[in-house]
Residue, then its C-alpha position, 0 to 999 in steps of 0.5 A: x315266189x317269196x322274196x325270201x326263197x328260203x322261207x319255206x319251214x322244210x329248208x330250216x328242217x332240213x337245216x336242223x337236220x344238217x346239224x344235228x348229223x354234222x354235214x353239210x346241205x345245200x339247195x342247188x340247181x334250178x330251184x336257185x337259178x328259177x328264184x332270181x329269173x322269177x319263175x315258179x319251180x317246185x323241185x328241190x333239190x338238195x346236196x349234202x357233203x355226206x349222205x343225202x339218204x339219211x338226210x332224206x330219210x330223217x326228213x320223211x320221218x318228220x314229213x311223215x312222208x314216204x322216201x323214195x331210195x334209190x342206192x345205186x344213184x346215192x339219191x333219194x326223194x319224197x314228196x310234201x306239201x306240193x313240193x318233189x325234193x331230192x337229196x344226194x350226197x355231192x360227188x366228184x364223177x369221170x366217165x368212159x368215153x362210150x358211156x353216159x353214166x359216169x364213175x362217181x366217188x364223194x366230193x365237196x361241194x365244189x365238187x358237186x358244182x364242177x360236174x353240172x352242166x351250165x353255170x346258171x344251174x351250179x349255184x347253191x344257197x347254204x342251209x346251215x345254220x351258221x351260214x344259211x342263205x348265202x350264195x355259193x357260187x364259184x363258176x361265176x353263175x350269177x353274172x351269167x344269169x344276169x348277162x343272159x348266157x349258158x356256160x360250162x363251169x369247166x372246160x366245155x369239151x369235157x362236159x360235153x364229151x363226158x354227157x353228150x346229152x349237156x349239148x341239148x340241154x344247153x340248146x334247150x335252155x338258150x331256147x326257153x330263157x332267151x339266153x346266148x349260148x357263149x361262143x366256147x361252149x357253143x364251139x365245143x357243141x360243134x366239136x362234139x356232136x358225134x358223141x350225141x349218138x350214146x344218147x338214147x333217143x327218149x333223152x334226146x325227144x324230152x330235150x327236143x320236145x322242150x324246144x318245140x314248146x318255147x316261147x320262140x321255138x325257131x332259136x333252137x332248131x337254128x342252134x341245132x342247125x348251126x351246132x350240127x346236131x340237127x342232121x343227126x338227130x333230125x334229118x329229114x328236117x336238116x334237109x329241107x335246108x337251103x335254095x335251088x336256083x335254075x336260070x331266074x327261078x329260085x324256090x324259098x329256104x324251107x327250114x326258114x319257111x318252117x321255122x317263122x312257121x312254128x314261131x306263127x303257131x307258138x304265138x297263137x298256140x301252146x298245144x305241143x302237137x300243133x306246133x310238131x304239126x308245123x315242125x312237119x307239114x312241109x317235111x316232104x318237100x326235099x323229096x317231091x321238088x321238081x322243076x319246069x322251066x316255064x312253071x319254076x319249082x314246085x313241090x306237087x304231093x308234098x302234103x301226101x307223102x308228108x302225111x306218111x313220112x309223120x309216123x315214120x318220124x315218130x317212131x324214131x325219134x320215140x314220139x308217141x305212136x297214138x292219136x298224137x301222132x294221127x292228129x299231127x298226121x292229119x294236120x300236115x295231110x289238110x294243110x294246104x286244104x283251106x289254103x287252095x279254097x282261099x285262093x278259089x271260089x269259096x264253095x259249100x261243097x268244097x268248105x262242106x268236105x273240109x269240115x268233114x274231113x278236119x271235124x273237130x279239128x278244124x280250128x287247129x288245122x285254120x290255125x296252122x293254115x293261116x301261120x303258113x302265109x308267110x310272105x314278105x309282101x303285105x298286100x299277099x298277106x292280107x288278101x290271104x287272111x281275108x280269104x280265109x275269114x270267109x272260108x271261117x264265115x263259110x264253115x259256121x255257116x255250114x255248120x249250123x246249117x247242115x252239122x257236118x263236123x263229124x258227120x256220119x252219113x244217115x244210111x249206114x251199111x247196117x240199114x242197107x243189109x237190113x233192108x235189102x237183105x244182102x250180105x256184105x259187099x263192094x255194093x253196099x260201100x258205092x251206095x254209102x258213098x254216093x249218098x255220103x257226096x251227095x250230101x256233101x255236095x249239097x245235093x241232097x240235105x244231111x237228113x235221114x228220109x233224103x238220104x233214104x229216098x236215095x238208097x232206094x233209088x240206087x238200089x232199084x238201079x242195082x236191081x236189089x230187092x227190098x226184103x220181103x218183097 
């Protein structure tokens, strides 16, 4: 980014434009705040004391690009030269107490920076002539950018109260700038979570998306959690907070367990999925706990059942219902998978039926599997890591021997109706699935004259006559 964060021609157009129209503009928001954290942004926006349309309009006119209007917000915004700049005119705002969208009536652009959500994002550089550059910044915001912390410009209940959605947000950007969140505002988050329930759910799944996609996602679900906020938003995840205890057996936190799980993943990997993957693969737990006097806890099928709770979870929080959430499915399904081969015998057929069931997801499901080792003794770790690269060396193995990785089996239902000249039926299924764990059982090569010599033995079993005979 340019030392000079108004170096850009469009701010002295905009300027000029200012001017001429005799109002005054301001760049605010994010665009100032991510200049002095040194981080990219390419969305401008712009408030006028005035009319924010005509100053767009004017601008577009110049850009000889296309303004987009929208009268019922008082906004406007085009798009030049890589850059989204939006204009509005600063207003004053009140809201009813059941609603997000608030009454809005012309302000200065004190006015305009009182109803923002955190100091850190009501600063504003003037783009007046006269007084073009300076710092505007009446909420203290730049000694908050430098202290590293999130407030309110104004008393946090009210900007709470009036936007529920402000809580998230906060949240979110103490989770992606490494920021605290100042105990006042963080308090009145708590006071106020109820109110998060006149946010839609697609709101609160953008905020919670942008956690889960931080450089250290767990600071947010802990915020969420000591907020409230989690409980309502999320609770299946609320509930794998906590220890049982019985006699001298204890289980460990899963929310905690989770939680260095997703932070494993975010270090290894910036695919959001995977990281929604390590949200849940142990979401079931609550419901499978069981106890043994003898044996302690255990959480049997958890992966089972977390595997159907996946779409259930997505439908609800307005996570995508495609093959996003099938991956994520499968994920938590496979999780514990390359775990168990790494505490067994590492067998060709027990790596061969892993392959064929992660297929090209393998590296991520390996990914995940090894962010699970958790444990505090190194010894443990360290055995665990090593297992698992056998289980990699295995698998390439394997792979270059026998291409199992999406493998589809030589003899389909096709070849068997063909010729043998029967119609579909459960026979045909029980033929391709011996055939199917033959080869993945490393009984018979994954070849098409092994796999055929097969058919024909079963079916002369079967008593199926081959067409024409």
């Amino acid at each position: 980014m340019a030392s000079d964060p108004l170096s850009l021609p469009v701010f002295r157009r905009i300027s000029r434009i200012a001017d001429r129209r005799g109002v005054q503009a301001f760049v605010i928001g994010g665009y100032v705040r991510d200049h002095y954290l040194g981080r990219e942004c390419s969305d401008i926006d712009v408030v006028v004391v005035g009319s924010g349309i005509e100053v767009a309009s004017e601008l577009g006119k110049e850009l000889h690009a296309k303004v987009s209007v929208f009268k019922t917000f008082g906004t406007a915004m085009l798009r030049s030269e890589g850059l989204c700049i939006e204009f509005v005119g600063a207003r004053k705002e009140s809201y009813s107490p059941d609603s997000r969208k608030p009454h809005v009536e012309d302000g200065t652009v004190e006015d305009d920076q009182r109803r923002r959500d955190f100091t850190v994002n009501a600063m504003a550089w003037s783009l007046n002539a006269d007084t073009f550059g300076e710092l505007v910044d009446p909420f203290d915001g730049m000694k908050d950018l430098h202290d590293g912390i999130i407030r309110t410009p104004c008393d946090p209940d009210i900007t709470f109260s009036d936007d529920p959605l402000r809580m998230m947000r906060g949240i979110r950007f103490a989770t992606q700038l490494g920021f605290s969140i100042d105990d006042a505002t963080f308090d009145a988050i708590g006071r106020n979570r109820e109110r998060i329930s006149i946010v839609s759910r697609e709101r609160i799944i953008t905020e919670l998306n942008k956690i889960v996609a931080s450089p250290v996602p767990s600071v947010g679900f802990m915020l969420l959690e000591r907020s409230g906020l989690l409980q309502l938003i999320f609770p299946e995840m609320h509930a794998l907070c906590g220890v049982e205890r019985r006699g001298n057996h204890a289980h460990k936190d899963n929310f905690l367990h989770t939680l260095k799980v997703l932070d494993n993943v975010a270090r290894r990997s910036d695919d959001l999925w995977l990281r929604w993957a390590a949200v849940l693969h142990d979401i079931a737990k609550p419901q499978t706990k069981s106890y043994d006097p003898q044996a302690g806890w255990s959480f049997h099928g958890h992966e089972v059942l977390g595997s159907k709770m996946v779409p259930v979870i997505f439908r609800r929080l307005k996570l995508p219902m495609n093959e996003h959430m099938k991956f994520v499915q499968k994920m938590v399904f496979l999780h514990l998978r390359p775990i168990i081969l790494s505490e067994d015998m590492v067998t060709d057929s027990a790596v061969r039926r892993l392959l064929f069931e992660a297929g090209d997801d393998i590296e991520s499901l390996m990914t995940l599997c090894e962010a699970d080792i958790t444990s505090g003794i190194d010894a443990k770790v360290k055995r665990y890591m090593a297992n698992f690269e056998l289980v990699r060396r295995k698998m390439k193995d394997l792979e270059e021997r026998d291409r199992i990785r999406n493998f589809q089996p030589p003899i389909t239902g096709d070849v068997i109706m063909r010729e043998y000249d029967i119609e579909p039926c459960n026979t045909i299924g029980e033929i391709k699935e011996i055939i199917k764990n033959a080869i993945l059982d490393g009984e018979i090569p994954n070849e098409y004259d092994a796999a055929h010599a097969m058919l024909e033995r079963l079916a002369a079993e079967r008593g199926l006559v081959r067409r024409g005979q």
